[in-house]
C-alpha positions in Angstrom: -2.5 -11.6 20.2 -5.6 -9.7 20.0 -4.6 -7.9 23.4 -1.2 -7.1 21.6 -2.5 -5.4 18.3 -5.1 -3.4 20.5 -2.4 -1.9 22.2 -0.3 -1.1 19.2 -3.1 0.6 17.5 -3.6 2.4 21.4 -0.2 3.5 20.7 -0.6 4.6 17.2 -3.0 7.1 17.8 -1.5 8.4 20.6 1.9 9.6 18.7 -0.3 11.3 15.9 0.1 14.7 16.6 -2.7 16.2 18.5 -2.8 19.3 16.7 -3.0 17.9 12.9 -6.0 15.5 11.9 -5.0 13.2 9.1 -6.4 14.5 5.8 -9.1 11.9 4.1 -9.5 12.5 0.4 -11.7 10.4 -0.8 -11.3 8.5 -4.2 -14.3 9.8 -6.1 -15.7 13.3 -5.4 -19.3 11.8 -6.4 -19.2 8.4 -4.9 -17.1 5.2 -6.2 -18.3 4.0 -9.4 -20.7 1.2 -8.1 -21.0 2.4 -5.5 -22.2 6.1 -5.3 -25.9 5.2 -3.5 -23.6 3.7 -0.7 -21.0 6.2 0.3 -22.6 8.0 3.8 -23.2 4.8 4.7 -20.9 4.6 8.1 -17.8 2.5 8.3 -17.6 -0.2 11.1 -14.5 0.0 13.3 -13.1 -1.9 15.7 -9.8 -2.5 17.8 -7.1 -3.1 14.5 -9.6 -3.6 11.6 -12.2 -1.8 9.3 -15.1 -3.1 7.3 -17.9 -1.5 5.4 -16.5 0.8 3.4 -18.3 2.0 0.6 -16.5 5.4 -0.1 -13.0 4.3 -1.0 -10.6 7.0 0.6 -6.9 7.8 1.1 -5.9 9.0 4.3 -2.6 11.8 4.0 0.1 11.4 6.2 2.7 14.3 5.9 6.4 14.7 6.8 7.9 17.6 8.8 8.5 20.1 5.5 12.3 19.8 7.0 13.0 16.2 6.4 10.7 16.0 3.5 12.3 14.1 0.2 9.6 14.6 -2.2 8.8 10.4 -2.3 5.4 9.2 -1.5 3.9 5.5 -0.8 0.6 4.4 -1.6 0.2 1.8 1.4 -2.7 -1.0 1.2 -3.2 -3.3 4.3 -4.4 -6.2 4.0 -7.1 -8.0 5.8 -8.0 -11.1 3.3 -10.8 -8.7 1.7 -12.6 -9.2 4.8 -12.0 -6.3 6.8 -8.7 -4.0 6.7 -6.5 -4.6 8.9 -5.9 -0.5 8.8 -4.2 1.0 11.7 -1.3 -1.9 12.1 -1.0 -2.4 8.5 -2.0 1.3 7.1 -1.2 4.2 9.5 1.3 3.2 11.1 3.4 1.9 8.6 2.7 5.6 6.7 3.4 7.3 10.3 6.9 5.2 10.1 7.3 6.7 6.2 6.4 10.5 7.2 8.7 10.0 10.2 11.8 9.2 7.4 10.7 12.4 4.7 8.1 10.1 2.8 4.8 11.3 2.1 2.5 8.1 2.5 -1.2 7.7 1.8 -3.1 4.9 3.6 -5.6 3.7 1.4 -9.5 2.4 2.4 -10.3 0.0 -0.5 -13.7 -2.0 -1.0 -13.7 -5.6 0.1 -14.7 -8.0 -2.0 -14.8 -10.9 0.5 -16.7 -9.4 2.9 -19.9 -11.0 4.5 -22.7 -9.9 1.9 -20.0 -7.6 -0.6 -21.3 -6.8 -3.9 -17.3 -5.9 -4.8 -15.0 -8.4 -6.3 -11.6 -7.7 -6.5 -11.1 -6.9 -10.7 -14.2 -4.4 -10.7 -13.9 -2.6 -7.2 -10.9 -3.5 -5.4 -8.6 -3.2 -7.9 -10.2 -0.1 -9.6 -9.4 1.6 -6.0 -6.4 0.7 -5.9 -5.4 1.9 -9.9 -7.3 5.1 -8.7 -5.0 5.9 -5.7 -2.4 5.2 -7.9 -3.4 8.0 -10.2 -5.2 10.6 -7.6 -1.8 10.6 -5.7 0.2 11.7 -9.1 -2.3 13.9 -10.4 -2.2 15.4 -7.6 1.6 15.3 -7.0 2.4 19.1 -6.6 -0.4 19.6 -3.9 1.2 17.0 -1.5 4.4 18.5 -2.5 5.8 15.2 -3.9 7.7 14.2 -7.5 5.6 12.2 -9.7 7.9 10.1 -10.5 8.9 9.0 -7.0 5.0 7.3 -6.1 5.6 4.1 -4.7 3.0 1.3 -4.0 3.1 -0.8 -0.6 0.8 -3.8 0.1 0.7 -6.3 3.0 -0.8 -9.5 2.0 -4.3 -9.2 0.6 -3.0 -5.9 -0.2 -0.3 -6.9 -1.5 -2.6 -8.6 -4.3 -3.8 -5.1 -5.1 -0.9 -4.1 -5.5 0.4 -6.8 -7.6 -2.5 -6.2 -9.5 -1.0 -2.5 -9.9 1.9 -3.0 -10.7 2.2 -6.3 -13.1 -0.8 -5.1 -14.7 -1.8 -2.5 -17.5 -0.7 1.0 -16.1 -1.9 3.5 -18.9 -4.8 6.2 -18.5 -7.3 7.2 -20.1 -6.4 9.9 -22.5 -10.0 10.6 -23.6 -11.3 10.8 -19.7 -13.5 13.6 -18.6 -11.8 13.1 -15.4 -8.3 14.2 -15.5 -7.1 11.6 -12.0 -8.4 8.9 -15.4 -5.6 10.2 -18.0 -2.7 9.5 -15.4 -0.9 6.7 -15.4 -1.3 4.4 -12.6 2.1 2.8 -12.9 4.4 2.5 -9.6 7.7 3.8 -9.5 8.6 1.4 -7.2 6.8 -1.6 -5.3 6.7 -3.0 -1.6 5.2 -6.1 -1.5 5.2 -7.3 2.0 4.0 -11.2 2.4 1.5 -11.1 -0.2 -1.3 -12.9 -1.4 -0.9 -15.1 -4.5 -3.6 -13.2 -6.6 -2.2 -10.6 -9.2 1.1 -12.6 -9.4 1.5 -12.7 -13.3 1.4 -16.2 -15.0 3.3 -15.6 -18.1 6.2 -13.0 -18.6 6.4 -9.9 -16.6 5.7 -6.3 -19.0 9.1 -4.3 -19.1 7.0 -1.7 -17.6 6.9 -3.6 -13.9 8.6 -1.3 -11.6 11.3 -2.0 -9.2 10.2 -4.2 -6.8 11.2 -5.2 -3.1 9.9 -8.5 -1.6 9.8 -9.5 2.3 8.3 -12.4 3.6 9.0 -15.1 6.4 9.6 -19.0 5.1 7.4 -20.4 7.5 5.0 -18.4 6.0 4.8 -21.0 3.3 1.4 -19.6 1.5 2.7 -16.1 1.0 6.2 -17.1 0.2 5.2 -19.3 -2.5 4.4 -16.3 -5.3 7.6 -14.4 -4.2 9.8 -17.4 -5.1 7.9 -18.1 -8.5 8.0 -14.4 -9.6 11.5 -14.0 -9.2 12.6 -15.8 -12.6 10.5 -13.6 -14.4 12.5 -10.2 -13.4 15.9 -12.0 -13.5 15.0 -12.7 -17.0 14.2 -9.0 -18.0 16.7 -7.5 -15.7 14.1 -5.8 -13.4 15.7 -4.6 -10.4 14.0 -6.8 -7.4 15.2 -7.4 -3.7 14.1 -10.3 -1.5 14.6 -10.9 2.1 12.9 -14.2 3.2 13.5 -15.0 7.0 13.7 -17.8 8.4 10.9 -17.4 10.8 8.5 -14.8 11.7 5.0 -16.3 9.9 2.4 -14.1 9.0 0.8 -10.6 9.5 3.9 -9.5 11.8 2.9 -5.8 10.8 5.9 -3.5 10.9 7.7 -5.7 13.5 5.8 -5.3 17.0 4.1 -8.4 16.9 7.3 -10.4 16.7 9.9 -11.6 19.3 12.6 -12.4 16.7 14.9 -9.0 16.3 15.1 -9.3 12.3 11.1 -9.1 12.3 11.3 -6.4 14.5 14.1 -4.9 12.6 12.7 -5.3 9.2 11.2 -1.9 8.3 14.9 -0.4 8.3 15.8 -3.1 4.7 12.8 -1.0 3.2 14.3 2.8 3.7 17.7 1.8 2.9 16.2 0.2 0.0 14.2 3.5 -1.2 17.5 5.4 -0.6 19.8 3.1 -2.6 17.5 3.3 -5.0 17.7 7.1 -5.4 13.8 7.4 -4.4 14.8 9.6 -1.5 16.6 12.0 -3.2 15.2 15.5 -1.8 13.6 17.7 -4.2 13.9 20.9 -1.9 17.6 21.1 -1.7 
C-alpha cells in the first residue's frame, strides 16, 4: 500500500508542469492567529503526507485560460488531524479539477491531533478552513474565478472541516480590519468525500447549507454512517444533495488509484458531471 501511494505521488509531481511552480498563498500575511511565533518553522514531508505546519497556506492550481469555467474548489485532505495526507488527497485531486476548467486551491490546515499540537480543531483547524473559504472569494477576480461558484471539497478528516464550513455559521465580519474577515465563508457547493463524523449537524440543517454531493463506500461503515444520518435533514428542507455509496471500495481510495474495483476508479467522473448539472461550470469567458 505504502509502495503504491509513493508512486502515485512520484507520478503527481512529474505531470505538474515543469515550467509553472504552484503558487502558495499563505492564509495570514503576519502568521496564523496562534500561531504567528511558529510560522518559519519548516514543514516535515514525507512520501504522501505532511505534518508540522504552522503557517496554514493554500497552494493555486490553475486551468489552461482556454478551458477555464470561472469555478474554483477549496480542497482539504484529510489525514485524521495527524498529518495531511496532501499530494493524494490535495494536489492531485486539484490537478484533476484544473485539468476540467476548475480553479482549485489545496489547502495546508493545522492539525489538531498531531503528536504534541497546541491546535484543536474549533480554534485552529476550523478557523483555516473558514479562512480559505473567504481568502479564495475575496480574492475571486485575481484567480479569475466567480464568487459565487467557490466550492468546498474534503476527504475524511477533511471532510469534517468542511462540514464544519458548510453546516456551520457562514457570515463575516463586517467590522474587520481585515477585508478576507468581512467575506462570507459560505460554500456554493460541497464535496464531501467519506468523511469524518465531526461537523455533521445534530439538529436541523440552516437553509443556508449549500448544495452538497456525498461519496463513500458501505464497507466503509465509520464514514458512511454521518452520510446516511444527514440525509433526512436536506430531504426535509429541500436542499439539493447527491449520494453515491458503493458497495465496496473502504477507505482513503484517493481519487481512484488505489482501488481495483472500476466504479472506485471511475468515481471522480460522478463529481464533474455533478458540478456541470449543477450549472457550476458554466464559463464566465464566453
Amino acid at each position: 500500500m505504502l509502495a503504491n501511494m509513493i508512486r502515485f505521488s512520484l507520478a503527481l509531481i512529474a505531470a505538474l508542469p515543469a515550467f509553472a511552480e504552484p503558487e502558495v498563498i499563505p492564509l495570514w500575511a503576519d502568521g496564523a492567529p496562534g500561531s504567528e511565533t511558529r510560522r518559519h518553522e519548516p514543514e516535515e514531508a514525507q512520501d504522501w503526507w505532511v505534518k508540522n505546519i504552522h503557517n496554514p497556506s493554500i497552494t493555486v492550481v490553475r486551468p489552461d485560460p482556454a478551458i477555464a469555467t470561472g469555478a474554483a474548489v477549496v480542497i482539504f485532505a484529510g489525514g485524521g488531524h495527524v498529518q495531511l495526507v496532501f499530494p493524494p488527497e490535495g494536489l492531485e485531486p486539484a490537478q484533476w479539477f484544473a485539468d476540467r476548467g476548475v480553479t482549485a486551491f489545496a489547502v495546508k490546515y493545522r492539525l489538531a491531533r498531531e503528536e504534541g499540537s497546541p491546535y484543536t480543531l474549533q480554534d485552529h483547524a476550523a478557523a483555516d478552513a473558514r479562512r480559505a473559504m473567504r481568502l479564495v472569494r475575496h480574492r475571486a477576480a485575481d484567480f479569475d474565478i466567480d464568487p459565487q461558484r467557490i466550492g468546498i471539497m474534503g476527504w475524511s478528516a477533511g471532510g469534517e472541516l468542511s462540514a464544519m464550513v458548510s453546516f456551520g455559521e457562514h457570515a463575516g465580519e463586517p467590522t474587520a480590519t481585515d477585508p478576507i474577515d468581512r467575506a462570507t465563508s459560505r460554500p456554493n457547493f460541497h464535496l464531501s468525500i467519506y468523511p469524518g463524523p465531526i461537523g455533521f449537524p445534530a439538529g436541523k440543517l440552516s437553509p443556508a447549507t449549500p448544495p452538497t454531493f456525498f461519496l463513500c463506500a458501505m464497507d466503509d461503515s465509520f464514514h458512511v454512517a454521518p452520510i446516511l444520518a444527514v440525509l433526512p435533514k436536506f430531504m426535509a428542507l429541500g436542499i439539493p444533495v447527491e449520494t453515491h455509496l458503493y458497495a465496496a471500495g473502504g477507505h482513503g481510495f484517493n481519487m481512484g488509484n488505489r482501488s481495483n474495483l472500476v466504479s472506485i476508479q471511475n468515481f471522480p467522473n460522478r463529481m464533474i458531471e455533478w458540478m456541470q448539472d449543477g450549472g457550476w461550470l458554466e464559463s464566465l469567458f464566453e
